[in-house]
N, C-alpha and C positions, 0 to 999 in steps of 0.2 A: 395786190391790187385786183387778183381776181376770185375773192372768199369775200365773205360779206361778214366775217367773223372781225372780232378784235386783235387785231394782229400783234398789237405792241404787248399783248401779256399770254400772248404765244409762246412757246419752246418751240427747239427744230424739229422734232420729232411733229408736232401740231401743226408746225406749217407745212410737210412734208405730206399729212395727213389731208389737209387741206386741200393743199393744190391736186392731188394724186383726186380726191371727191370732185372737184370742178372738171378736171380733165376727164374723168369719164362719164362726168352728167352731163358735160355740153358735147361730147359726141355724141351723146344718144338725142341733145336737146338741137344741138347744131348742125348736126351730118345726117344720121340716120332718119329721124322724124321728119325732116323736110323730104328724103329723098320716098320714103315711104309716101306721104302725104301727096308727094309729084305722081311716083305709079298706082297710086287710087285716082286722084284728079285733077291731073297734069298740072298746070299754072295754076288754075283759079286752087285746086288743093293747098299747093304753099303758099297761097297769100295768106288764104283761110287759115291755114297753121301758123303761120309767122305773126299773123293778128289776133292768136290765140293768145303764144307763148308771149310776144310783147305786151299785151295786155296783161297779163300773169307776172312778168317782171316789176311791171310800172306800178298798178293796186293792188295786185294779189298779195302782201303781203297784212297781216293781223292790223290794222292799227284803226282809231276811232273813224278817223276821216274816210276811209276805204272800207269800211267792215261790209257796206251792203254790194259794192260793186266787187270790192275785192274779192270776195269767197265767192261769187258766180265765176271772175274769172280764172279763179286758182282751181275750180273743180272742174273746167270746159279743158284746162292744159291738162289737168288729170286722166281728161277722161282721150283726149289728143296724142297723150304719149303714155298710152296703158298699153298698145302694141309693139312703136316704137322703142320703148326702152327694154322691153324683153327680148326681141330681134336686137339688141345692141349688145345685153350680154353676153345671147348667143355668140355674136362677131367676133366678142373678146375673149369667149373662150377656146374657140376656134383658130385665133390668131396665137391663143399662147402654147400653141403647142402641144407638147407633152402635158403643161398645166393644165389642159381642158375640161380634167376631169373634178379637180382642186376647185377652178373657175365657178363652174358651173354647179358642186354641192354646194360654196358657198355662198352664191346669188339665190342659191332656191331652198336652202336653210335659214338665214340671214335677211333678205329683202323684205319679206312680211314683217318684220319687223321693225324696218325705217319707218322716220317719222312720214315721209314721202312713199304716199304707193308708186312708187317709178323709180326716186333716183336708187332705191337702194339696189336694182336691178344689172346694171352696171357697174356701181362702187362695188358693190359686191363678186362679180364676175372679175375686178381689176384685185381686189384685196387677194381673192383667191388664186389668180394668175400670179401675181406679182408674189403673194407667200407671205403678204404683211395684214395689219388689222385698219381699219380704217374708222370713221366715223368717233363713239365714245363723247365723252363727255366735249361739251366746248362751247366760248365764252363769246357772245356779241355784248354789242352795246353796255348795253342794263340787266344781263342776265347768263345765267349760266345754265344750260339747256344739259340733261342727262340723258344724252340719248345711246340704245344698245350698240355695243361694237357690233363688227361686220368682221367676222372671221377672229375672233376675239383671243383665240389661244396661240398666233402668231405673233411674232415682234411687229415693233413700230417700224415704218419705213422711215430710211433715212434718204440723203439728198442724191445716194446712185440711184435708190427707188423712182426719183423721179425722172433721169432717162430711159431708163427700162419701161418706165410706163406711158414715156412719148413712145418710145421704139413700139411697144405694144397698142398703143392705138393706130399710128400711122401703118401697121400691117393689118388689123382688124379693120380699118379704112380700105387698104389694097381689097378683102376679101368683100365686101361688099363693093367695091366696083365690081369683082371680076363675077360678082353671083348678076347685077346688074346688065353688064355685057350678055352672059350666058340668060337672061331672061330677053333681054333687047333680039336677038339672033333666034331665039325659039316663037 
């Protein structure tokens, strides 16, 4: 319910895939960009972001009806969460630990590569913390999109991958409060 792919001709491994891509685009789309957007320009900042990214939800995507508004607003979120989403890797690789080092060559080997200048900046930071490959080939609606793995010579995550990669953002969370506070106090 929360992948925008075809789920009934999913494997587990895909759906694992999936959810592990959502979970780390919407902390970077959901948590960190807003909190970024607040310490540039307090309230009126996240409204302005949030009437980006929702705008981007709603048209941005390819279709006849939306081609002219849509790509204005899919490139204003772009241009929105081109810092955010790189401060989110960073988060994630810092919360994994000892992976941080894993993390972080695989967000910045890999990310230039998604089809997204942003989300691959996070999937990518989570494939290489977590030790698995993410993105690869995968089927919406009416079509089957070939898009580059993200950490590609790792296995596929399976369904402990996906506590590990809540445990993993809920601490990459913790560290961006506490960088938050230590900026609040200075």
């Amino acid at each position: 319910m929360i992948v925008g792919r075809d789920v009934t001709r999913a494997d587990a491994p895909a759906l694992s895939r999936a959810s592990l891509e959502s979970l780390a685009e919407n902390f970077s789309d959901g948590v960190i960009a807003p909190l970024f957007w607040a310490a540039i320009g307090g309230l009126p900042g996240i409204a302005a972001y949030k009437a980006i990214n929702t705008m981007d939800s709603m048209i941005g995507h390819r279709t006849p009806r939306h081609q002219a508004f849509g790509m204005v607003a899919a490139r204003l979120d772009d241009v929105a969460n081109l810092i955010p989403a790189r401060l989110s890797a960073g988060l994630i690789a810092v919360a994994s630990g000892r992976r941080a080092g894993a993390a972080m060559r695989v967000a910045l080997r890999d990310a230039p590569a998604h089809r997204s200048p942003n989300a691959g900046w996070p999937e990518g930071a989570m494939a290489g913390a977590l030790g698995c490959r993410l993105s690869g080939p995968r089927v919406y609606a009416d079509r089957v999109a070939n898009e580059p793995w993200l950490n590609a010579a790792a296995p596929d995550p399976d369904a402990a991958d996906l506590g590990r990669g809540i445990a993993l953002i809920r601490r990459a969370t913790m560290v961006a409060a506490a960088l938050l506070a230590a900026a609040a106090l200075v």
